[in-house]
C-alpha positions as CSV (number, residue, x, y, z in Angstrom):
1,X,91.1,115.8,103.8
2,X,88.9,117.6,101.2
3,X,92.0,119.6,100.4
4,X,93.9,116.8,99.7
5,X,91.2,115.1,97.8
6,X,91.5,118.6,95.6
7,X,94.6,118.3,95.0
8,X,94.8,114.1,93.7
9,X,92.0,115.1,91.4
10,X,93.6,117.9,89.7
11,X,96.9,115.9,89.3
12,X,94.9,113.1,87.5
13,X,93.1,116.2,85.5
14,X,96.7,117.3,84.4
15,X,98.0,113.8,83.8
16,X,95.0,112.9,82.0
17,X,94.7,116.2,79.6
18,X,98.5,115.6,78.9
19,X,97.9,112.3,77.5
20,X,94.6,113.6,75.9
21,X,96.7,116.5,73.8
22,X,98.9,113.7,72.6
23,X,95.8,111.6,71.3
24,X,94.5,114.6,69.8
25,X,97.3,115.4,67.5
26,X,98.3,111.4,66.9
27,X,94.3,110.9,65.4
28,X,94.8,113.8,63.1
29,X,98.6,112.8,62.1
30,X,97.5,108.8,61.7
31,X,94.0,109.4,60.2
32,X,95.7,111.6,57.7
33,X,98.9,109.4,57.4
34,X,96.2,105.8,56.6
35,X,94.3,108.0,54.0
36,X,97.0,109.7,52.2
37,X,99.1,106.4,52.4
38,X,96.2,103.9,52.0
39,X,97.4,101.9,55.2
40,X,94.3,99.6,56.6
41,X,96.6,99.1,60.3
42,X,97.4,102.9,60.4
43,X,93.8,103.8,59.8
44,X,93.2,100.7,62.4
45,X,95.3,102.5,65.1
46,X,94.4,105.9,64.3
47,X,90.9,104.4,65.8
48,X,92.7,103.5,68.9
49,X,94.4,106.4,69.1
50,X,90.4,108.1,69.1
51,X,89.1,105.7,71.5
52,X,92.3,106.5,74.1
53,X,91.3,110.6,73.8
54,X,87.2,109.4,74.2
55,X,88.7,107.6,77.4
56,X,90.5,110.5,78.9
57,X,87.2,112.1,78.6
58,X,86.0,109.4,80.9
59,X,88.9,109.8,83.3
60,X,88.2,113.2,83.6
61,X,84.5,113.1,83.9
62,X,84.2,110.4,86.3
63,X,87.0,111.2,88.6
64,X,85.1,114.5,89.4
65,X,82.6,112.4,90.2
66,X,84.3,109.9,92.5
67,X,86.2,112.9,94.0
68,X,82.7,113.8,95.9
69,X,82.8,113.5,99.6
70,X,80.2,111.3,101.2
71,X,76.3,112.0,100.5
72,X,73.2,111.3,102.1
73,X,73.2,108.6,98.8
74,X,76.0,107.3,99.1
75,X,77.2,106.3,102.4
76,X,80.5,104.7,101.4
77,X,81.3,107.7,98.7
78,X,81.5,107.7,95.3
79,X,84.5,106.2,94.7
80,X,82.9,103.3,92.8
81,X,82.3,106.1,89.7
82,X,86.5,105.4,89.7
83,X,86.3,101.6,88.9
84,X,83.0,101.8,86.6
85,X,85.7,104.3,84.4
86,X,87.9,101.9,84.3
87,X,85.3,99.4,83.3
88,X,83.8,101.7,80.7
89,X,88.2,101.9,79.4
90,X,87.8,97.9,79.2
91,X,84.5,98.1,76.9
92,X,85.8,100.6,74.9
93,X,89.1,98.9,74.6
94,X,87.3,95.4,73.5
95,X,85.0,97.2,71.1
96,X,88.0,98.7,68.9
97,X,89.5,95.4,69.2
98,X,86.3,94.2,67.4
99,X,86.5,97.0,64.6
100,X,89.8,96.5,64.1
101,X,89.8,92.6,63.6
102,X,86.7,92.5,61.6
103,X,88.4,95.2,59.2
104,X,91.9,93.0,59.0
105,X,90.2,90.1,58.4
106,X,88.1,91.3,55.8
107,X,91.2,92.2,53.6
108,X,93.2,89.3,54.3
109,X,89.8,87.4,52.9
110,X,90.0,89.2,49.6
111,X,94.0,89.3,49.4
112,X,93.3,85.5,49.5
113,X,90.6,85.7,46.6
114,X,93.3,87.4,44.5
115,X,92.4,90.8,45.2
116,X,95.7,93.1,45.1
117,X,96.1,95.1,48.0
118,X,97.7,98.5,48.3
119,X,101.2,98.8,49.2
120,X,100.7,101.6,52.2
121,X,102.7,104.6,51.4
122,X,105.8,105.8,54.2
123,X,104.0,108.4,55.6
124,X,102.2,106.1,57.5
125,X,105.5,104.5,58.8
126,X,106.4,107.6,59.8
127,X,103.2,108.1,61.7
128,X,103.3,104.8,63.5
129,X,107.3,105.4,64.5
130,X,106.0,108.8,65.8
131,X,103.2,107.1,67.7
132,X,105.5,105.1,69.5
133,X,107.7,107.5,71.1
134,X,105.2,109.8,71.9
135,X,102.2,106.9,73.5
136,X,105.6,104.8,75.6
137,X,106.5,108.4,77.2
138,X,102.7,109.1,77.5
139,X,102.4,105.6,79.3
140,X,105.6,105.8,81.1
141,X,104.5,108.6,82.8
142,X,100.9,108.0,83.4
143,X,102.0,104.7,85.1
144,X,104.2,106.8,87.8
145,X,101.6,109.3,88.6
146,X,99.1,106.6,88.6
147,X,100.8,104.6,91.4
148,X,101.4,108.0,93.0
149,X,98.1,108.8,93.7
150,X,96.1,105.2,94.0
151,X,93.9,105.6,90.9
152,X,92.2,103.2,88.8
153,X,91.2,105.0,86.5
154,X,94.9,106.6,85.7
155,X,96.3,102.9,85.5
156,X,93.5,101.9,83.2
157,X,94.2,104.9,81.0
158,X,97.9,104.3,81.2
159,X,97.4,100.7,80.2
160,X,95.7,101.9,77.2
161,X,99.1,103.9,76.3
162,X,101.0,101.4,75.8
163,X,98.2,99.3,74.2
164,X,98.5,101.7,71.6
165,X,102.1,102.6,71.6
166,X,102.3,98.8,70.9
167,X,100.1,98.4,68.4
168,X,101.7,100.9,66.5
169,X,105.1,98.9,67.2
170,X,103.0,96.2,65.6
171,X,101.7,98.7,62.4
172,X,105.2,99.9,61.9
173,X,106.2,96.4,61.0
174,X,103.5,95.4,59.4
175,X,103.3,99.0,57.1
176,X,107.6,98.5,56.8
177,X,107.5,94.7,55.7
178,X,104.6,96.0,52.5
179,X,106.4,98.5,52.1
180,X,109.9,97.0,51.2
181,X,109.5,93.6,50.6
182,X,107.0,94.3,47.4
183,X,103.6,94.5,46.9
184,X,103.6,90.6,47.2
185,X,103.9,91.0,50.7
186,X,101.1,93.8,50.8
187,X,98.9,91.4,53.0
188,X,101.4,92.9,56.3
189,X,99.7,95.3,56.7
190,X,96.2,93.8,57.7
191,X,98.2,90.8,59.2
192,X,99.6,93.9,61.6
193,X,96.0,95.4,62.1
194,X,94.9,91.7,63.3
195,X,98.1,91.1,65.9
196,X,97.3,94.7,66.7
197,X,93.6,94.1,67.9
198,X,94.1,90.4,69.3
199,X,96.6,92.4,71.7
200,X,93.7,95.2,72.7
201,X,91.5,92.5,73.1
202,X,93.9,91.0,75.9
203,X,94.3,94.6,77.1
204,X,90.8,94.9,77.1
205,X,89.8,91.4,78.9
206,X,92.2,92.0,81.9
207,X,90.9,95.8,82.5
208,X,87.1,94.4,82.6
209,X,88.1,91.3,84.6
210,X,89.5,93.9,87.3
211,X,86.4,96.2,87.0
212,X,83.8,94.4,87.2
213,X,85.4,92.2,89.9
214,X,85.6,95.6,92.1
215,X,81.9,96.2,91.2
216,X,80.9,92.7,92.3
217,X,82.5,93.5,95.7
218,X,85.2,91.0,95.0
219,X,87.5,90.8,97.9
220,X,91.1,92.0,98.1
221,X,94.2,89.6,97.0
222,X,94.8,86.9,99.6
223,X,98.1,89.0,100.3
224,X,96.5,92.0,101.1
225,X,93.7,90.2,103.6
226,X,96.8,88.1,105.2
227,X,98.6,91.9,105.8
228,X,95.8,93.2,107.6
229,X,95.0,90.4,109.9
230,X,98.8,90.5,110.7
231,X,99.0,93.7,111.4
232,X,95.9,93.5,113.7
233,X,97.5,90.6,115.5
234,X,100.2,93.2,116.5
235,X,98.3,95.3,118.5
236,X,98.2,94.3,122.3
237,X,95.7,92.8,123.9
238,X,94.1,91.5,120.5
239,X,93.8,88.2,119.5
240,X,92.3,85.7,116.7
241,X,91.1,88.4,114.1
242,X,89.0,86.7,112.2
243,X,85.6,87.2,110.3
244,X,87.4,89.3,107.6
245,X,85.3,90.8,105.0
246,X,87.3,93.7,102.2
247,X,86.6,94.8,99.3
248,X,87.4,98.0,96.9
249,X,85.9,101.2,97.0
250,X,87.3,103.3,93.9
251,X,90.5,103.3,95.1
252,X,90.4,102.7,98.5
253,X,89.4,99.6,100.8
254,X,86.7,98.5,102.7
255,X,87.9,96.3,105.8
256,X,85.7,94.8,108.2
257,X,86.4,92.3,110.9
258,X,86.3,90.5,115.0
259,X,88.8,90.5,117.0
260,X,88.8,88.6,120.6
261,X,89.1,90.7,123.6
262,X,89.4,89.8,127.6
263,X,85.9,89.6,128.6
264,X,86.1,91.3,132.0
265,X,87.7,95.2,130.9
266,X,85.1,98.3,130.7
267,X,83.3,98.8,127.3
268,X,85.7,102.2,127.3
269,X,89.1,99.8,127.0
270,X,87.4,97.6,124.6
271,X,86.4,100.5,122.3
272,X,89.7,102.8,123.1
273,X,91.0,99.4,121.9
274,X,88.9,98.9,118.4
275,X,89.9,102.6,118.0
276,X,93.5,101.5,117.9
277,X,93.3,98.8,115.5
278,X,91.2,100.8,113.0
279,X,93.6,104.3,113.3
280,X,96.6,101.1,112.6
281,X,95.3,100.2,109.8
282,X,93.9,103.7,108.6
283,X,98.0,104.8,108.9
284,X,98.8,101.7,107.0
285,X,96.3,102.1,103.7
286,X,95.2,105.8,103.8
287,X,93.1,107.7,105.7
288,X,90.0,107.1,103.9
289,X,90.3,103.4,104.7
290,X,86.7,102.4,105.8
291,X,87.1,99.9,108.9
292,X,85.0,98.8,110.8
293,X,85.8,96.5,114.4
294,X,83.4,94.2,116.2
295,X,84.5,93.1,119.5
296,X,83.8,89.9,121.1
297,X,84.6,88.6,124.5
298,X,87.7,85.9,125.0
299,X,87.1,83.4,127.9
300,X,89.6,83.2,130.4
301,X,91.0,79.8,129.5
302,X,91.2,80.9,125.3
């Protein structure tokens, strides 16, 4: 299990160094491209593009973390460190949704005052075509490995992809439209920085709802809990599961339940019996399923 634990965590350690390489040379390429071209939404999502390679540090950092077996400390694991990264994702997400907004707004203030606004230059239309190739693949990609190994934190990251891949869909119009339509219509290109971070914002929101839910122990979907009290119903001999408790642990789950058993068989065939239903639903949701099975008596006439 260790091994295997090895190996997830150096697939999300490629997967997430990939997608950090990309960031790296997209911040250079759109910093460069919103100076030289005098593009407020290119500099806006060259700032993203910074805050997705300060994330992949966070992937990387805490998934070593999380990929710790179980401690004298913590009992359950640290699988937890998984979700807080994808929390940490969410703030740093809503706070460049801030930056970015502010700085749109700001312009779009003074266009409106009669201040003339530069007309951004086509290098940084280049950049923000080139951004969105290279962040959907990045995304794309992420996304599969992500639901290949259960993470989080690779989803959250993923997510962050193709926030940025569309924002730049988003600067490419905004930076195109000032670009040939006039300098008239030079008041695109903050317009696109503000529809930019309103969309991060959202990105952001949903990524901290889902964080800080697993962090408050909220329990699994309704789905999920229905699944697992079906497939304990299955087994022989058990009946009326109830009592459910789940929750997340990084990215496994927590399940806890009663089940109703005849009262007059030996403590071995009632525990041979728990046994059963926890290996069930171990094979079901991964081996590192926590499960835990309290067994109660069922009269006679039940």
């Amino acid at each position: 299990m260790e091994e295997t634990t090895k190996q997830r965590n150096r697939q999300i350690y490629h997967v997430t160094l990939l997608g950090g390489a990309v960031n790296v040379v997209l911040l250079l390429c759109k910093f460069a491209a919103g100076i030289i071209g005098q593009s407020a939404a290119m500099i806006a999502d060259a700032v993203h593009s910074l805050s997705d390679f300060l994330t992949d540090i966070i992937v990387v950092l805490f998934v070593r973390i999380s990929g710790k077996p179980k401690d004298k400390s913590h009992d359950y694991g640290h699988g937890k460190f998984e979700t807080l990264a994808m929390t940490l994702i969410g703030l740093s997400l809503l706070a460049v949704a801030a930056g970015i907004l502010y700085s749109g707004a700001a312009k779009i203030v003074a266009w409106a005052g009669g201040e003339q606004l530069h007309v951004p230059g086509k290098l940084a239309l280049w950049a923000a075509l080139l951004s969105v190739v290279l962040k959907e693949s990045v995304f794309r990609y992420s996304m599969l490995k992500a639901r290949q190994l259960n993470s989080q934190a690779v989803e959250a990251n993923a997510w962050h992809h193709r926030s940025d891949a569309l924002s730049s869909i988003g600067t490419a119009v905004g930076i195109g439209g000032a670009i040939f339509l006039g300098p008239r219509w030079a008041v695109l290109d903050p317009v696109a920085s503000i529809i930019v971070g309103i969309f991060i914002a959202k990105v952001s929101i949903d990524l901290l709802r889902n964080g800080i839910g697993d962090l408050m122990e909220k329990s699994l979907p309704d789905a999920v809990e229905d699944e697992i009290l079906g497939l304990v119903a299955s087994v022989p001999e058990v009946t009326m599961p109830h009592d459910l408790r789940t929750r997340r642990i990084g990215n496994h789950y927590a399940i806890e339940l009663h089940i109703l058993m005849d009262g007059d068989i030996s403590l071995r065939q009632a525990h041979d019996k728990a046994s059963e239903v926890e290996e069930l639903l171990r094979r079901h949701y991964g081996n590192e399923t926590h499960v835990a099975v309290h067994v109660e008596p069922r009269n006679q006439e039940t």
